[in-house]
C-alpha positions as CSV (number, residue, x, y, z in Angstrom):
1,X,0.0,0.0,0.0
2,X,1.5,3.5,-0.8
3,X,-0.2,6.9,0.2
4,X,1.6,10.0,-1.2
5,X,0.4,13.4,-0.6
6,X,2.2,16.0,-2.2
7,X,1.9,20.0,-1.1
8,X,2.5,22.6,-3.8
9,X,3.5,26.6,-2.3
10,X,2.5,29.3,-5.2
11,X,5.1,31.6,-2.7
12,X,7.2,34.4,-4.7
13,X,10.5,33.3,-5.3
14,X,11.7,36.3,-3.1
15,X,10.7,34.2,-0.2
16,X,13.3,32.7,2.2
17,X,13.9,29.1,0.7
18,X,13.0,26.2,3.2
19,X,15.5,25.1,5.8
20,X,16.0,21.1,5.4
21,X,16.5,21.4,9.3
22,X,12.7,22.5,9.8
23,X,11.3,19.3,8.2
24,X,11.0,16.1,10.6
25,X,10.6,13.0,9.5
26,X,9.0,9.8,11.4
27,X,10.2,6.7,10.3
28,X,7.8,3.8,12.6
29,X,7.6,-0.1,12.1
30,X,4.8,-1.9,13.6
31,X,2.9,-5.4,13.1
32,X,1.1,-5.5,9.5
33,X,-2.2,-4.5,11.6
34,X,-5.0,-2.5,9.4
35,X,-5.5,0.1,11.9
36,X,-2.1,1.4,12.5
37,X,-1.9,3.6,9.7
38,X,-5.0,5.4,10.4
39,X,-4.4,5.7,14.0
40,X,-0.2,7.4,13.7
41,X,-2.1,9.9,10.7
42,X,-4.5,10.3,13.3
43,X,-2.1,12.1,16.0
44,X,-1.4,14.8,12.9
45,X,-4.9,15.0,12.5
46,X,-5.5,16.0,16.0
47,X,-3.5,18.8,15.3
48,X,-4.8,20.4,12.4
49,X,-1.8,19.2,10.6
50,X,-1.2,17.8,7.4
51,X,2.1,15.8,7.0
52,X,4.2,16.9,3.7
53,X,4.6,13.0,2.4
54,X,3.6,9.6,3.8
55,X,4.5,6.1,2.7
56,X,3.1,3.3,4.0
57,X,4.7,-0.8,2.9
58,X,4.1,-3.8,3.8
59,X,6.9,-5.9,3.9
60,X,6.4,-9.9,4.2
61,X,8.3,-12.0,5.8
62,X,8.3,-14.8,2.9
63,X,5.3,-16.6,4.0
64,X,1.7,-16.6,1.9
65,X,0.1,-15.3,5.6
66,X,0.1,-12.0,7.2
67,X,3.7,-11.7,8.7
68,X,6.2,-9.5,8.2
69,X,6.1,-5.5,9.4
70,X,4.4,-2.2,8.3
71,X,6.7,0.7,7.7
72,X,5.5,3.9,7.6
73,X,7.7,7.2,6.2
74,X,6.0,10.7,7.4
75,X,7.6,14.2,6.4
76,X,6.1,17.2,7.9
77,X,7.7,20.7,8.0
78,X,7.1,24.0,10.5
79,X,6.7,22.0,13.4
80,X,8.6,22.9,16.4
81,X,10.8,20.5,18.0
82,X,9.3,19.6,20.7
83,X,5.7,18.8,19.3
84,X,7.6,16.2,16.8
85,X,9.5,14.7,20.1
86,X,5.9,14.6,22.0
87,X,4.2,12.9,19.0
88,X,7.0,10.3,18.3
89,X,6.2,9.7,22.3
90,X,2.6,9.3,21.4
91,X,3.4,6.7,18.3
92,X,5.5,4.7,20.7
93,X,2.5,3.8,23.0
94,X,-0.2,2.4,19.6
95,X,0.4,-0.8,20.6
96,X,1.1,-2.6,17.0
97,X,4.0,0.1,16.7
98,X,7.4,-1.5,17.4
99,X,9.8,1.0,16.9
100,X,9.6,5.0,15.7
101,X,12.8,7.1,14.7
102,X,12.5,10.7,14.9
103,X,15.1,12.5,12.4
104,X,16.2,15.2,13.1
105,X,17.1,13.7,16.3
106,X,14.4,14.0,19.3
107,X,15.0,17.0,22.2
């Protein structure tokens, strides 16, 4: 499964150009669970936030089943450090979730 949302800005091209720095991205692994996806958009959503680009894959494990891991990509930009730290926290208790990776690094 792949979601991609892209965000266009019609912005002069006097404007400041955007720091890489400012963008955070969330890189989480879970158990291939249908409701995980919904539910880590869903802490973004809270917020009245819309992230930049999300991918979502299902990697198998090599058997015909359900096995294997969900990894999910988000980029978001303008939020302040903190915020992304608190909702990495938040990821980390959806109980699927196995593992979440905050980059640029967590305050």
């Amino acid at each position: 499964m792949s979601v991609q949302c892209e965000e266009t800005n019609d912005q002069s091209s006097d404007a400041a150009p955007r720091n890489a720095a400012e963008i955070h991205y969330f890189q989480i692994q879970s158990e291939p669970e249908a409701s995980v996806l919904s539910r880590v958009l869903e802490l973004f959503a809270l917020r009245d936030m819309i992230p930049g680009e999300v991918t979502c894959k299902h990697m198998h494990d090599g058997d015909a089943g359900r096995g294997g891991s969900l990894h999910i990509h988000i980029a978001i930009a303008d939020m302040p450090p903190h915020q992304a730290a608190n909702i990495a926290a938040r990821m980390r208790n959806i109980i699927p979730v196995t593992r979440v990776v905050l980059e640029p690094a967590e305050v």
